[in-house]
C-alpha positions as a printed Julia matrix, in Angstrom:
101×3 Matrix{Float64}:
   0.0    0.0     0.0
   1.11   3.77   -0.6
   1.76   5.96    2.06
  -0.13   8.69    0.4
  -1.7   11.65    2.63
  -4.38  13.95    1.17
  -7.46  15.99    1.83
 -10.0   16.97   -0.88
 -12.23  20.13   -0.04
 -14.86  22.2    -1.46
 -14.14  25.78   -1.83
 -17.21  27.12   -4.05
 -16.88  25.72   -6.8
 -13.86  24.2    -6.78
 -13.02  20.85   -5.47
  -9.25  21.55   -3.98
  -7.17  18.33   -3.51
  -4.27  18.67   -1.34
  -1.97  15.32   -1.23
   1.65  14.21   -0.22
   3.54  11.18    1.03
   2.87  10.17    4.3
   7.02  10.93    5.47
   7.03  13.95    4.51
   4.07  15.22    6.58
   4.62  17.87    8.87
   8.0   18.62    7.7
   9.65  22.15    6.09
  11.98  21.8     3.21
  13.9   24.96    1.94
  16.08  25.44   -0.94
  17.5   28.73   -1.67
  14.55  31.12   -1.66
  11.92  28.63   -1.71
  10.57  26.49    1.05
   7.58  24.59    1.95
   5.72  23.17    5.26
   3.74  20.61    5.09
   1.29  20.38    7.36
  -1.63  18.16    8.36
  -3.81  21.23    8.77
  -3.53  21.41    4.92
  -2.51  17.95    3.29
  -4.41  16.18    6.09
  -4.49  12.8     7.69
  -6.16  10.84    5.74
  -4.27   7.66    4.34
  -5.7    6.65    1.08
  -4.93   3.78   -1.97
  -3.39   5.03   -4.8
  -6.7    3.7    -6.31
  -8.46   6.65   -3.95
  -5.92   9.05   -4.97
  -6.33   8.6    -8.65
  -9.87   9.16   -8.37
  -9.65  12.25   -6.31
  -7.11  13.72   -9.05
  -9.78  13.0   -11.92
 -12.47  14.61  -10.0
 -10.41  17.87   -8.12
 -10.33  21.52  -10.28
  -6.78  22.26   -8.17
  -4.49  19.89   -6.88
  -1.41  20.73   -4.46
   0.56  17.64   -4.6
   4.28  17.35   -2.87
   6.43  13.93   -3.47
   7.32  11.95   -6.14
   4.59   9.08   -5.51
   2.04  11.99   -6.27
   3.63  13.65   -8.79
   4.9   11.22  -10.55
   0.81   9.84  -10.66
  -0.36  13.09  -11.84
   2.24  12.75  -14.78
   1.17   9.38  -15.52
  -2.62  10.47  -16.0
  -1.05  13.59  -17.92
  -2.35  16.24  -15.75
   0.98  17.54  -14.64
   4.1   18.21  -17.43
   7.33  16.97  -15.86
   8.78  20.15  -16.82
   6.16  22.27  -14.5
   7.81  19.98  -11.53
  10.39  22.16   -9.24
  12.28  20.47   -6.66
  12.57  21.88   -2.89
  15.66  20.21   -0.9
  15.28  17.07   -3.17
  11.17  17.03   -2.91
   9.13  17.32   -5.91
   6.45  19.97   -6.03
   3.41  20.44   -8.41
   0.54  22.48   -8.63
  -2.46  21.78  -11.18
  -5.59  23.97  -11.86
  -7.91  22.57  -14.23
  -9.5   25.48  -16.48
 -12.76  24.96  -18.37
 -15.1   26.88  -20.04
């Protein structure tokens, strides 16, 4: 089983995924002038499948996703281009906004 970490919430009308791997929860990485925490309060504590996290990628508007098991998921399903990937102190780092019309 993957050790992934996410929360999905409803912000209007926008269904906001937020998901990592589990070791990196609650942990800061910084890399020259970047850095990121991340926290339960945001990613939260809910341990899914990567069955559970595939569906909550096809169905979110924005995804926050830190780690390669995520973001390397969100390539596979070709929501995320590798080159739209940066790295902070080693850990991969995506953000995806879906746009309709």
């Amino acid at each position: 089983m993957y050790a992934i970490v996410m929360k999905l919430t409803k912000i209007g009308d926008e269904n906001l995924l937020a998901a990592t791997e589990l070791r990196l929860l609650n942990k800061t990485f910084r890399e020259r002038n970047l850095h990121i925490t991340v926290t339960d309060n945001f990613y939260g504590t809910m341990r899914v499948s990567m069955d559970v996290f595939r569906s909550a990628l096809q169905i979110c508007t924005i995804a926050n996703l830190v780690g390669k098991t995520v973001t390397d998921e969100a390539i596979k399903l070709g929501l995320i281009d590798p080159e739209n990937i940066i790295t902070i102190d080693g850990v991969p780092y995506a953000q995806y906004a879906k746009i309709t019309n």
